[in-house]
DOBATOR-267869 format. One record per residue (C-alpha): residue number from 1; x, y, z; residue in one letter; chain. Coordinates in Angstrom, 3 decimals. Example, Ala and Ser with C-alpha at 12.3 -4.5 7.8 and 13.67 -1.06 7.14 Angstrom:
DOBATOR-267869
@nr = 1 | u = 12.300 | v = -4.500 | w = 7.800 | rest = a | kette = A
@nr = 2 | u = 13.670 | v = -1.060 | w = 7.140 | rest = s | kette = A
END
This chain:
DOBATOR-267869
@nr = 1 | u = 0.000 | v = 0.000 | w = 0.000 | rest = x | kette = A
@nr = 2 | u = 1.442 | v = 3.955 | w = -0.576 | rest = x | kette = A
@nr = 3 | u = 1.729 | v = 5.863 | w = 2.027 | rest = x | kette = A
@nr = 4 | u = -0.686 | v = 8.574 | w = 2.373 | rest = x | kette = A
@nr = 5 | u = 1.315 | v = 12.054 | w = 1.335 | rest = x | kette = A
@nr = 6 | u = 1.693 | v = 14.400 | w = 4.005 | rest = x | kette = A
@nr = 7 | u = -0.653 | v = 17.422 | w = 4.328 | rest = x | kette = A
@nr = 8 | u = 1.972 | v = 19.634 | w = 4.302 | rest = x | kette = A
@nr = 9 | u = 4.610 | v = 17.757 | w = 2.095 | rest = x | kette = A
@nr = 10 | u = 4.027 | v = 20.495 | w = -0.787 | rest = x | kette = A
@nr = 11 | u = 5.059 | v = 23.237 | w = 1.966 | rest = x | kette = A
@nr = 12 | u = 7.533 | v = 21.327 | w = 4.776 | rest = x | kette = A
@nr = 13 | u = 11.161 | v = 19.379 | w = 3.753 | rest = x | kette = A
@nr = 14 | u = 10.099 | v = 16.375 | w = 5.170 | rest = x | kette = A
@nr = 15 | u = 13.405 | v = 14.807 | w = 4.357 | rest = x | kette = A
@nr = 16 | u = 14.387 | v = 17.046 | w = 6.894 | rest = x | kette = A
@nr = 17 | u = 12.345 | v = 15.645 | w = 9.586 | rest = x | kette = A
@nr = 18 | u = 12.249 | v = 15.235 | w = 12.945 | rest = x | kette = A
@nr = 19 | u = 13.143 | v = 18.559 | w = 13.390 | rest = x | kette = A
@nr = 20 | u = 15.827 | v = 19.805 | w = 16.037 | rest = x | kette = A
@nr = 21 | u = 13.327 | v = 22.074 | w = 18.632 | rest = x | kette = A
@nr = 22 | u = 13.112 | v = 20.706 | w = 22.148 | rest = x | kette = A
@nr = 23 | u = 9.679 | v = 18.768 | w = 23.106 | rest = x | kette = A
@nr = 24 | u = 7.452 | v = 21.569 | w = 24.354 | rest = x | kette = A
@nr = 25 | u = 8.700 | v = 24.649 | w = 22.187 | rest = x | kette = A
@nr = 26 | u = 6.265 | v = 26.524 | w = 20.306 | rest = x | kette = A
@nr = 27 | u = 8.423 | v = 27.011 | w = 17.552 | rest = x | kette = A
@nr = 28 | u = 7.020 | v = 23.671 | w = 15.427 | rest = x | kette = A
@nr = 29 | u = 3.197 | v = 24.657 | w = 16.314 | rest = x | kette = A
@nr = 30 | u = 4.116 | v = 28.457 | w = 14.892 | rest = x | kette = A
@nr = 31 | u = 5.792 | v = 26.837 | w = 11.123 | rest = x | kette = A
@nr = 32 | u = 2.358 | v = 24.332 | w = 10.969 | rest = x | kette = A
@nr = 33 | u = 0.358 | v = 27.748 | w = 11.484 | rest = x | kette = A
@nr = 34 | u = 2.268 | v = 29.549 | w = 8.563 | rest = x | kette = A
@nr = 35 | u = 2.148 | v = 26.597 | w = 6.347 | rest = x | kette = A
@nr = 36 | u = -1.743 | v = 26.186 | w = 6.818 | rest = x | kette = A
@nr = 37 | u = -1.319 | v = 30.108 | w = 6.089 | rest = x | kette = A
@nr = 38 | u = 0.603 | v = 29.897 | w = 3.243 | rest = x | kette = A
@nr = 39 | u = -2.459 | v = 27.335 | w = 2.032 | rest = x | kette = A
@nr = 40 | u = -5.330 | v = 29.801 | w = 2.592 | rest = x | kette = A
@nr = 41 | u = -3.591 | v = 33.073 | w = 1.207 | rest = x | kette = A
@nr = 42 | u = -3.052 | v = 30.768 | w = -2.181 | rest = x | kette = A
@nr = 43 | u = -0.228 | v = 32.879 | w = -3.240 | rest = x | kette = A
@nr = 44 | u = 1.854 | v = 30.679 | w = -5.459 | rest = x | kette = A
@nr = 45 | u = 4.520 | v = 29.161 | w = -3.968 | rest = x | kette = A
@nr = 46 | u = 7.127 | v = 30.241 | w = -6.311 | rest = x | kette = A
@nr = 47 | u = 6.726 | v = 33.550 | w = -5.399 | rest = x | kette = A
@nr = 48 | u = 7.071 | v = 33.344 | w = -1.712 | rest = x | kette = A
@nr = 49 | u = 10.803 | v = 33.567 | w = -0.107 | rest = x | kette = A
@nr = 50 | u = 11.689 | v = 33.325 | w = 3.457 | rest = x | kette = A
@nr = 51 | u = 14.835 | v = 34.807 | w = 5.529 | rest = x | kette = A
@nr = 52 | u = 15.779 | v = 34.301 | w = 8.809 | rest = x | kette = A
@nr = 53 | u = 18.682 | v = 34.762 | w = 11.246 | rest = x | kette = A
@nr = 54 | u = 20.547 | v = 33.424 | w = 13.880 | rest = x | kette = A
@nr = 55 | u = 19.123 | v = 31.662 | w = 16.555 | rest = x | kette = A
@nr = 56 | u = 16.656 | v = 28.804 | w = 17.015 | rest = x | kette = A
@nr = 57 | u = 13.555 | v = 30.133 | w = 15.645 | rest = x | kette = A
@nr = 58 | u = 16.359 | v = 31.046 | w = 12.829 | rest = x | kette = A
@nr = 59 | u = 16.140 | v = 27.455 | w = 12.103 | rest = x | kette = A
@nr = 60 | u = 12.526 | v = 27.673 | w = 10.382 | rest = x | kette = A
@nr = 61 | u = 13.981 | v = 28.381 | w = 7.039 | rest = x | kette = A
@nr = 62 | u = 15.643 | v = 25.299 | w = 6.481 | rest = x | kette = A
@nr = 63 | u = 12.591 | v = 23.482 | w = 7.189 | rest = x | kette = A
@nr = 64 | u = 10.471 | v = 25.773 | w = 4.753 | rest = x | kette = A
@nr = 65 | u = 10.416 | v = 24.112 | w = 0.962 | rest = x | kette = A
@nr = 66 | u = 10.161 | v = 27.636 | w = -0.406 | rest = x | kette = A
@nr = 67 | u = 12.748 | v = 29.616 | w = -1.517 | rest = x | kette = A
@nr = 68 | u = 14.494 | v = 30.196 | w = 1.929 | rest = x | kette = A
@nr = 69 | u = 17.986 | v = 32.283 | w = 3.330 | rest = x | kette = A
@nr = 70 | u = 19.259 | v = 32.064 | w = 6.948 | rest = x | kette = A
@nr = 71 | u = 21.197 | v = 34.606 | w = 7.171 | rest = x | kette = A
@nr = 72 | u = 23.494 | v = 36.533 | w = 9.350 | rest = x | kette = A
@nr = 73 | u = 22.706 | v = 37.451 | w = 13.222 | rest = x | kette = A
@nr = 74 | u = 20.254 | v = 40.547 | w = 13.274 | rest = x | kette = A
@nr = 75 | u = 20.378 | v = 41.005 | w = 9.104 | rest = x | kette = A
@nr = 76 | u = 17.376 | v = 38.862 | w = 8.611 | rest = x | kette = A
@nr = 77 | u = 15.044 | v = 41.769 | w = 7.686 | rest = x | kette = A
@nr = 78 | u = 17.887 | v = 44.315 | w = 5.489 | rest = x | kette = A
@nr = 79 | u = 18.224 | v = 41.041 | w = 3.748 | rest = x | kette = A
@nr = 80 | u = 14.425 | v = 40.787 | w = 2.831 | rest = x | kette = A
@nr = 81 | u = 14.182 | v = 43.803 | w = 2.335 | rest = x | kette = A
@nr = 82 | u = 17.029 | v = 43.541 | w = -0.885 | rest = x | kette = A
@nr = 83 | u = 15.069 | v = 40.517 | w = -2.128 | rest = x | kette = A
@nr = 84 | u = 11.809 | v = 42.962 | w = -2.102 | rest = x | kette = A
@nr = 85 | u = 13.381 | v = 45.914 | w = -3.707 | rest = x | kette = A
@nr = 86 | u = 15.260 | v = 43.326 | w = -6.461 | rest = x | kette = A
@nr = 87 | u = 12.200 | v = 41.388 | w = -7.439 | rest = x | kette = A
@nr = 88 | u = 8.484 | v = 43.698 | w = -6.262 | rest = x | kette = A
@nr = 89 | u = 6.431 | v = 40.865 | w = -7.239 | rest = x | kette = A
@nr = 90 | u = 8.475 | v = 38.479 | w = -4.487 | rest = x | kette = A
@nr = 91 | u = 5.788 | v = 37.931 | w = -1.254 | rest = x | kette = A
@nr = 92 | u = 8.880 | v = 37.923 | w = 1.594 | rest = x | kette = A
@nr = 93 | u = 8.388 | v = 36.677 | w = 4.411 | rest = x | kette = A
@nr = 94 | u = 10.973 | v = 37.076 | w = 8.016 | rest = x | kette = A
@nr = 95 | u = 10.336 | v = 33.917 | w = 10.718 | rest = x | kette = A
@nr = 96 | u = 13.116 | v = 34.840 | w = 13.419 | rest = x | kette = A
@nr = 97 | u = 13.162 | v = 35.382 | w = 17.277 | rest = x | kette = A
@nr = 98 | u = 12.790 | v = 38.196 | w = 19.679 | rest = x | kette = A
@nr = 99 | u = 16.752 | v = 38.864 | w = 19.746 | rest = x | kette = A
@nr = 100 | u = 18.000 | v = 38.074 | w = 16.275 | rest = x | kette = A
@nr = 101 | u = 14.536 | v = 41.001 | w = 15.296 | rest = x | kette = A
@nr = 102 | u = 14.766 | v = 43.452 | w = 18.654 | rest = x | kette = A
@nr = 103 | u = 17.987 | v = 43.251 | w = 20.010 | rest = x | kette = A
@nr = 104 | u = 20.627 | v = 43.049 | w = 17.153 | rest = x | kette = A
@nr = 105 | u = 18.718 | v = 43.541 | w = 14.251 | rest = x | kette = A
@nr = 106 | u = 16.767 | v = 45.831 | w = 16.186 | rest = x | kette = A
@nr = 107 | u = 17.663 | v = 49.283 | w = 14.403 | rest = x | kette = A
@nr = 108 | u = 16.844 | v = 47.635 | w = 10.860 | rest = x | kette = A
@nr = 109 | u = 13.140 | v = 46.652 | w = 12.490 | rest = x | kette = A
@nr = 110 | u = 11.996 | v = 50.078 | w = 13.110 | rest = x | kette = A
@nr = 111 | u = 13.654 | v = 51.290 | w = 9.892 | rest = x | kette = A
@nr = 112 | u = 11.880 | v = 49.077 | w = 7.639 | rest = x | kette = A
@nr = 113 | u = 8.824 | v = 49.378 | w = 9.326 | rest = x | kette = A
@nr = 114 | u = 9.339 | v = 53.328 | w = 9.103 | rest = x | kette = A
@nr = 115 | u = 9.867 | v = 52.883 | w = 5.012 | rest = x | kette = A
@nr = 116 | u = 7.061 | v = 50.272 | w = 4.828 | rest = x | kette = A
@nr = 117 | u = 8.863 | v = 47.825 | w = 3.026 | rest = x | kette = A
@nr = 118 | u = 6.453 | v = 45.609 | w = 2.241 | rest = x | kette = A
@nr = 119 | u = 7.563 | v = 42.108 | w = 4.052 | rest = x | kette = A
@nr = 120 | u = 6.001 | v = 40.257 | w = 6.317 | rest = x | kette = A
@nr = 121 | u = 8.035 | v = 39.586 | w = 10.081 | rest = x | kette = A
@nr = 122 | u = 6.574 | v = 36.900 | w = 12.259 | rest = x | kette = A
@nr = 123 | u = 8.515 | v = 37.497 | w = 15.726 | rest = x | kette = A
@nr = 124 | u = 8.571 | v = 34.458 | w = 17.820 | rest = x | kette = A
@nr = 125 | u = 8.874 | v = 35.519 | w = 21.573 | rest = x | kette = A
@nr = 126 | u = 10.267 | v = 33.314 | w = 24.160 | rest = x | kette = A
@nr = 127 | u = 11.633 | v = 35.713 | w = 26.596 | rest = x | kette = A
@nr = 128 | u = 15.047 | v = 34.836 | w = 26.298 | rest = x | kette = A
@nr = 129 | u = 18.198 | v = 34.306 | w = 24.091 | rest = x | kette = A
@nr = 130 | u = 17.545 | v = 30.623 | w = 23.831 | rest = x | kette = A
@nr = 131 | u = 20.418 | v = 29.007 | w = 21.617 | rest = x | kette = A
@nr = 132 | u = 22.940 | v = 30.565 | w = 22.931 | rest = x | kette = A
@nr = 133 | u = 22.333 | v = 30.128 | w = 26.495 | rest = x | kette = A
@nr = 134 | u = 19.512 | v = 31.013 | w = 27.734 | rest = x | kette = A
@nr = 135 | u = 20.502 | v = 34.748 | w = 28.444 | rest = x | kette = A
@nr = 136 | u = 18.582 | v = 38.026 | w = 29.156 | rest = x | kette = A
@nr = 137 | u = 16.828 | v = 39.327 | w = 25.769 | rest = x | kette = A
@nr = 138 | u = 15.001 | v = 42.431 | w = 25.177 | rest = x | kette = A
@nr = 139 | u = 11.686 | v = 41.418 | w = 25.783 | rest = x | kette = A
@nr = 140 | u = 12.838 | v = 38.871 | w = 29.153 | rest = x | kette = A
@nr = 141 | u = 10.245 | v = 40.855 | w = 31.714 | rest = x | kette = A
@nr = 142 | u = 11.189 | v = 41.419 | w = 35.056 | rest = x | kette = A
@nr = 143 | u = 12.039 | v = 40.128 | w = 37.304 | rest = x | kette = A
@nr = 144 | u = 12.492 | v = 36.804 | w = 35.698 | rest = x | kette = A
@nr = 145 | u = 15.625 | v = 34.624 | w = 35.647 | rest = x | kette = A
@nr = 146 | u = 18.089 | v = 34.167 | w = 32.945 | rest = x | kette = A
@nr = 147 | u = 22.123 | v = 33.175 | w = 32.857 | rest = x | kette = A
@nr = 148 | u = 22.718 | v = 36.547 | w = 32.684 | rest = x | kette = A
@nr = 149 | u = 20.061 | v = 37.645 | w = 35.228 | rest = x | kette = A
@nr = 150 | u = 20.578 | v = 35.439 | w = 38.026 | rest = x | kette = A
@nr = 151 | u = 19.087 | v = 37.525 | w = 40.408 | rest = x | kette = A
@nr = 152 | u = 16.079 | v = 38.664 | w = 38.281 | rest = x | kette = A
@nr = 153 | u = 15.985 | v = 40.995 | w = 35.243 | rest = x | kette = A
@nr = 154 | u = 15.958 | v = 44.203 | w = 36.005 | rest = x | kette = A
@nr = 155 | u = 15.278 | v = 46.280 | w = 32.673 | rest = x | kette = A
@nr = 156 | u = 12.177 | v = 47.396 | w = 31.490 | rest = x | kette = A
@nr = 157 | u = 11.698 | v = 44.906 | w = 28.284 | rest = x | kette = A
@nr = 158 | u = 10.256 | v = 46.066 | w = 25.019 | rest = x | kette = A
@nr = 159 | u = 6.320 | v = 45.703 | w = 23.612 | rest = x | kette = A
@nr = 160 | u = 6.579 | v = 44.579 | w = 20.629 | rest = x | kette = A
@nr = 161 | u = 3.646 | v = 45.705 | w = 19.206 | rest = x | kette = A
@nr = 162 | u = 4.172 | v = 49.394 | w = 20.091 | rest = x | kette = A
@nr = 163 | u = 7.395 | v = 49.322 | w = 18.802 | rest = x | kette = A
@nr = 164 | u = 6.314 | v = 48.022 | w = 15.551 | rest = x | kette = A
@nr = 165 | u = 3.226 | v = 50.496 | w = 15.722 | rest = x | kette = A
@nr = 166 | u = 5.508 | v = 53.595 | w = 16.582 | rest = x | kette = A
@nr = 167 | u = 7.611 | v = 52.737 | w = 13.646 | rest = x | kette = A
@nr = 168 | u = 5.336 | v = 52.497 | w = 11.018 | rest = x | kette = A
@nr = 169 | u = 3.889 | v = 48.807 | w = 10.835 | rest = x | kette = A
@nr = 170 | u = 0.463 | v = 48.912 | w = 8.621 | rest = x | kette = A
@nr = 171 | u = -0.584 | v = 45.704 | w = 10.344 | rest = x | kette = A
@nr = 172 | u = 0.460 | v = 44.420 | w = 13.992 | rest = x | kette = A
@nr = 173 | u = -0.756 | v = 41.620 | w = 15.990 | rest = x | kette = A
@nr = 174 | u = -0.160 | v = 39.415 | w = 18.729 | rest = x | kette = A
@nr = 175 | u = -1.039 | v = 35.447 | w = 19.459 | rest = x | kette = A
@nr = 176 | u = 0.441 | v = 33.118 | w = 21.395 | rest = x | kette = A
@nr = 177 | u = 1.558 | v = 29.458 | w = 20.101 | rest = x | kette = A
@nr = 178 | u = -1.376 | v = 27.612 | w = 22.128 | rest = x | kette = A
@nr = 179 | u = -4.165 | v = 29.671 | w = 19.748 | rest = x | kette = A
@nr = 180 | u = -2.986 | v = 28.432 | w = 16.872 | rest = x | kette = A
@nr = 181 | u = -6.616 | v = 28.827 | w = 14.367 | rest = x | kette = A
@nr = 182 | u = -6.097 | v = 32.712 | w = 15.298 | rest = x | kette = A
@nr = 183 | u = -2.473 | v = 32.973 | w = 14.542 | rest = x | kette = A
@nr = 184 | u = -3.217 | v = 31.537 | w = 11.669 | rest = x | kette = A
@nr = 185 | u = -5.895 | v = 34.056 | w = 10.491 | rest = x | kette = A
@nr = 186 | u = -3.456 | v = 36.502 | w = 11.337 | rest = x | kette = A
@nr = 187 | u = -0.368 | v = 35.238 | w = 9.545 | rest = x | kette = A
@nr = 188 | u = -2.876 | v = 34.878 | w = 6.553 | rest = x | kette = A
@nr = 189 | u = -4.110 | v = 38.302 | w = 6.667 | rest = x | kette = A
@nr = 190 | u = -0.276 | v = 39.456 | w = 6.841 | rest = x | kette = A
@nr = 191 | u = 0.765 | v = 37.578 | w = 3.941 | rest = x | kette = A
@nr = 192 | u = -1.979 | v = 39.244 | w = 1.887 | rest = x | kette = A
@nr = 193 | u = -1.529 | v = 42.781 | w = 3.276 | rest = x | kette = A
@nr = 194 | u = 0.214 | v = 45.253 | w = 1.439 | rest = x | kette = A
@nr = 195 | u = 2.985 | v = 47.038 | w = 3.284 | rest = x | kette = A
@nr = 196 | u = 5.167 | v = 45.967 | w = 6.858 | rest = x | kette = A
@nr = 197 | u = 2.770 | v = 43.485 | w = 8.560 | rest = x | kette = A
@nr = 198 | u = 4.124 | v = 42.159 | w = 11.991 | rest = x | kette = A
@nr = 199 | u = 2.711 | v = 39.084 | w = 13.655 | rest = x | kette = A
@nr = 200 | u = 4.616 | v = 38.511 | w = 17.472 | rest = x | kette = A
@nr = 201 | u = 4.048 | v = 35.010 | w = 18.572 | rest = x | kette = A
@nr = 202 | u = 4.804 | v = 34.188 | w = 22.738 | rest = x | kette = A
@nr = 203 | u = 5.880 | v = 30.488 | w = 22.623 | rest = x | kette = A
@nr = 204 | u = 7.675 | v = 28.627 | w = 25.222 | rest = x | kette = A
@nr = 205 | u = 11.191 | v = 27.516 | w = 26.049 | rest = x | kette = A
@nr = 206 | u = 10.563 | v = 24.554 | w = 28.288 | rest = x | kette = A
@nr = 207 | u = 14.737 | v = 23.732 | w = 27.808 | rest = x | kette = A
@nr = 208 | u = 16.190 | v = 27.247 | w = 29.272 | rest = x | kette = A
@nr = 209 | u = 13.695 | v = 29.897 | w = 30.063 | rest = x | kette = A
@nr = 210 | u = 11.182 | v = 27.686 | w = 31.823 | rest = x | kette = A
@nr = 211 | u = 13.284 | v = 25.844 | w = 33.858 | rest = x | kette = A
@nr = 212 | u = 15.102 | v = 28.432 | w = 35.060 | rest = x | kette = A
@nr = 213 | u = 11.951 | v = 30.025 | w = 36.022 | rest = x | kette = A
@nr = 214 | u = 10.594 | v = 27.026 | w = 37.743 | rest = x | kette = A
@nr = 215 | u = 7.401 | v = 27.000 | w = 35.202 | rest = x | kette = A
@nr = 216 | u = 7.238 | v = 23.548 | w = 34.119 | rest = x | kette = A
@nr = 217 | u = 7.180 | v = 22.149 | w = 30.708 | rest = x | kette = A
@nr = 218 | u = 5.736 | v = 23.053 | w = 27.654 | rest = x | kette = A
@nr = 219 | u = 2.088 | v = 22.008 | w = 28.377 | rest = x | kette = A
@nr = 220 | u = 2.087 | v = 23.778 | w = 31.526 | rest = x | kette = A
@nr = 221 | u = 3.220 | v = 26.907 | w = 29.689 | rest = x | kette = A
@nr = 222 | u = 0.419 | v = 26.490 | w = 27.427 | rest = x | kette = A
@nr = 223 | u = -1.941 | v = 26.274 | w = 30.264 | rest = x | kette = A
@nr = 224 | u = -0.702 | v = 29.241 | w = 31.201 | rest = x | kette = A
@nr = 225 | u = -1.337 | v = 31.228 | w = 28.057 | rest = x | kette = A
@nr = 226 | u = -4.625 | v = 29.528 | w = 28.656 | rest = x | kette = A
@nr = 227 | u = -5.521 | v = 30.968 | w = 31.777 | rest = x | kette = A
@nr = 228 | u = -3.632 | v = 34.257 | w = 31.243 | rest = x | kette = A
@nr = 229 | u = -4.923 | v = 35.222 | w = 27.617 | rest = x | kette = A
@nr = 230 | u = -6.914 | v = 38.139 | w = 27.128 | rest = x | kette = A
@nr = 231 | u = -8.366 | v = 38.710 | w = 23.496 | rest = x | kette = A
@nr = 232 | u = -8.503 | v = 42.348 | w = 22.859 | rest = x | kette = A
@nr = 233 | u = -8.891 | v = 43.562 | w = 19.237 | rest = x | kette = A
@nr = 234 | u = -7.958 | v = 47.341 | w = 18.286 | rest = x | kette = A
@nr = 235 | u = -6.041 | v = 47.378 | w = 22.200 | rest = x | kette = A
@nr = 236 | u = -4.143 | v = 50.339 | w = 22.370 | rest = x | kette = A
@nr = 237 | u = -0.352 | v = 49.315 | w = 21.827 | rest = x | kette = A
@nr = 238 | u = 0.823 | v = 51.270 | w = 24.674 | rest = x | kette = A
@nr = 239 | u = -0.933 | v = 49.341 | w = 27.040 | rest = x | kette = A
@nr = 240 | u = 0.349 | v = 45.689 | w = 25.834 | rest = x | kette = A
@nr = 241 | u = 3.623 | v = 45.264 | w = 27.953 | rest = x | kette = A
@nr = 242 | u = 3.689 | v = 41.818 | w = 28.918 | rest = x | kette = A
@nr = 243 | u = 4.355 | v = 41.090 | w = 32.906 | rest = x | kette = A
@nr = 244 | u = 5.927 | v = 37.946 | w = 34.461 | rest = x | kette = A
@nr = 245 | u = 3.579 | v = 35.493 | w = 34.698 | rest = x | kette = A
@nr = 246 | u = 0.430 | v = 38.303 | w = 34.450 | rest = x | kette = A
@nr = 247 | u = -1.952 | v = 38.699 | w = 31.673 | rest = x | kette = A
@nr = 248 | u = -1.456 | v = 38.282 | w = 27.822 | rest = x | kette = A
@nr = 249 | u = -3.376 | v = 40.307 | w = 25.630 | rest = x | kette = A
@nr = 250 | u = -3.733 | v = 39.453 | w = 22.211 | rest = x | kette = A
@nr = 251 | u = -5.104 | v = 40.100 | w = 19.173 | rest = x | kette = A
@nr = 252 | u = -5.046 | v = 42.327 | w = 15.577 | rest = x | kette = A
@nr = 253 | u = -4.140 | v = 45.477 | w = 17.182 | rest = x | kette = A
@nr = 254 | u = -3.766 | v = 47.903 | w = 13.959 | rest = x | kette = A
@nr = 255 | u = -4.592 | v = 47.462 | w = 10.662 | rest = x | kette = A
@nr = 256 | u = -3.984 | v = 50.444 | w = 8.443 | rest = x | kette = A
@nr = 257 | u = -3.031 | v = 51.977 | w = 4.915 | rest = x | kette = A
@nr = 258 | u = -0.040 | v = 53.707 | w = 3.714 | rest = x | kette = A
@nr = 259 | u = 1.917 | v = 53.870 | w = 0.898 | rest = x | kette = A
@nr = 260 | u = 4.627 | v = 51.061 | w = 0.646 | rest = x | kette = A
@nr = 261 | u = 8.639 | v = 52.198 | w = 0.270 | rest = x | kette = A
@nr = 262 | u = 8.405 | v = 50.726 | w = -3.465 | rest = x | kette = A
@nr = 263 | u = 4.907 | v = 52.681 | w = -4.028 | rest = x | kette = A
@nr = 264 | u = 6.972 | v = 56.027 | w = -2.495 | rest = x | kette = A
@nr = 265 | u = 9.781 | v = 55.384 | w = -4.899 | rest = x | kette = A
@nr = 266 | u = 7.570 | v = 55.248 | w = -7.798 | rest = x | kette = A
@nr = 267 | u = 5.612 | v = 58.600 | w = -6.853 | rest = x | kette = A
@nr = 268 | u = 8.885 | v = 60.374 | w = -6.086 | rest = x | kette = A
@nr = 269 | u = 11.091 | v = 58.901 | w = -9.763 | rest = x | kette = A
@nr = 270 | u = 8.000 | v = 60.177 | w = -11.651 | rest = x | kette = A
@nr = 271 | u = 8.308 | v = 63.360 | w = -10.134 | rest = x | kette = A
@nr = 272 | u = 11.758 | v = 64.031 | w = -10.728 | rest = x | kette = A
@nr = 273 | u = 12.152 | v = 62.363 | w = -13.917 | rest = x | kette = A
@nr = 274 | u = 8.689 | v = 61.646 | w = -15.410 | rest = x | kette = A
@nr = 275 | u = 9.231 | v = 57.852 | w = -15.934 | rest = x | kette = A
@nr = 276 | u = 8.503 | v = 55.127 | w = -13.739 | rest = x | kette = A
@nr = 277 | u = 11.070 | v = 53.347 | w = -11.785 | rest = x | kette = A
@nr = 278 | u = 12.259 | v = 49.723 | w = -12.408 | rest = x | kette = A
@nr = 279 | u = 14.141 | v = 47.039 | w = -10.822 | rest = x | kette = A
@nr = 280 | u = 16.804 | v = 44.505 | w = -12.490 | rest = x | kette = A
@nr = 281 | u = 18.632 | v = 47.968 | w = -13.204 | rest = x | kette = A
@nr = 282 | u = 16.300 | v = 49.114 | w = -15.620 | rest = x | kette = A
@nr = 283 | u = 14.056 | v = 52.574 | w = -16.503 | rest = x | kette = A
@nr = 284 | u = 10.780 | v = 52.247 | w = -18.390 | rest = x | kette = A
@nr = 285 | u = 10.526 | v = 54.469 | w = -21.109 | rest = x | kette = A
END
């Protein structure tokens, strides 16, 4: 008898499999959500890349049977955003964590968010520098406890989606690996929307950032996000700052219009020289 084909063989390198996340991490439950949302946007699949960085949600791409790049620590999204500006038709897409996006590649973030380059960033949150260590990352909350924080962090971390917000992101939402039909919707709405779209994603680290913290395993985490989980759509960003072991709100926070960094070129090339602008190097006439 044949073996029935895999749902997502078309999407997933299943020569590739089983894949090297530790049992409980979110990271596996977030690439089934963007596969299934890579099915419902029905863009073709030859016209989807993916780039990621360093670290182990860095890892997605080589798991991805798309066109895929893992690239350099922190230069996931400058990276994209060449493969945007060299081929406009390209749907790109950025799977990393919380420090390869926010903490080194941090500065190209709210740049390209500022521009609007139209790519797509899925951040996945775990609170921590997990490959490397398990030390403090930008978005660890306090007073939790890391290598590097072995007494408790003590800086104020980042929210995510008002710093993408503040910068210039056209569509921003939050989910958490555990509700995975929404994050879903979301990544499918992201793929399809025109302009930065950024999708943050709190998964756990059972391995590093759990243990340290006494939480438990991966299930328990996702009882937590569970019991913690607040669904607020249109939430002001300011208010979304994420407190140890407190409330979680999610949901699509902002969902707005404005002209991409390609569509700004175009208006400002016409302007100055009455023809349109065009990649590969050349000018329409």
């Amino acid at each position: 008898m044949n073996e029935a084909a895999h749902p997502m063989e078309s999407i997933l390198r299943m020569d590739r499999m089983p894949h090297i996340w530790c049992p409980g991490c979110g990271i596996g439950t977030v690439v089934t959500a963007f596969a299934m949302a890579l099915q419902q946007a029905g863009i073709p699949l030859d016209k989807i890349a993916v780039v990621s960085g360093i670290g182990c949600s860095g890892r997605v791409a080589g798991y991805i049977k798309l066109d895929s790049f893992h690239t350099t620590h922190g230069r996931a999204i400058p990276f994209a955003t060449g493969l945007k500006l060299a081929n406009p038709e390209l749907t790109v897409v950025v799977i990393s964590g919380d420090g390869d996006l926010i903490a080194i590649g941090g500065n190209h973030f709210i740049h390209a968010a500022r521009r609007n380059v139209d790519i797509k960033v899925f951040c996945i949150n775990n609170f921590n520098y997990a490959m490397t260590g398990g030390q403090l990352g930008p978005t660890t909350p306090e007073p939790a406890i890391t290598t590097t924080s072995p007494y408790g962090a003590f800086e104020n971390p980042f929210n995510l989606p008002f710093l993408a917000e503040g910068s210039g992101a056209v569509y921003v939402a939050r989910w958490t690996a555990l509700h995975i039909r929404r994050l879903t919707k979301s990544m499918t709405e992201a793929l399809l929307k025109k302009g930065f779209s950024f999708v943050e994603i709190i998964a756990p680290c059972p391995t590093l950032y759990s243990r340290r913290n006494r939480l438990g395993d991966g299930l328990d985490e996702l009882r937590h996000y569970h019991d913690k989980s607040v669904i607020k759509h249109g939430a002001d960003t300011r208010e979304l700052d994420i407190s140890y072991r407190d409330k979680i709100v999610m949901g699509k926070f902002v969902d707005r219009e404005r002209p991409t960094f390609v569509e700004a070129l175009d208006k400002r090339f016409t302007e100055v020289f009455g023809k349109k602008y065009e990649p590969y190097g050349k000018v329409a006439t």
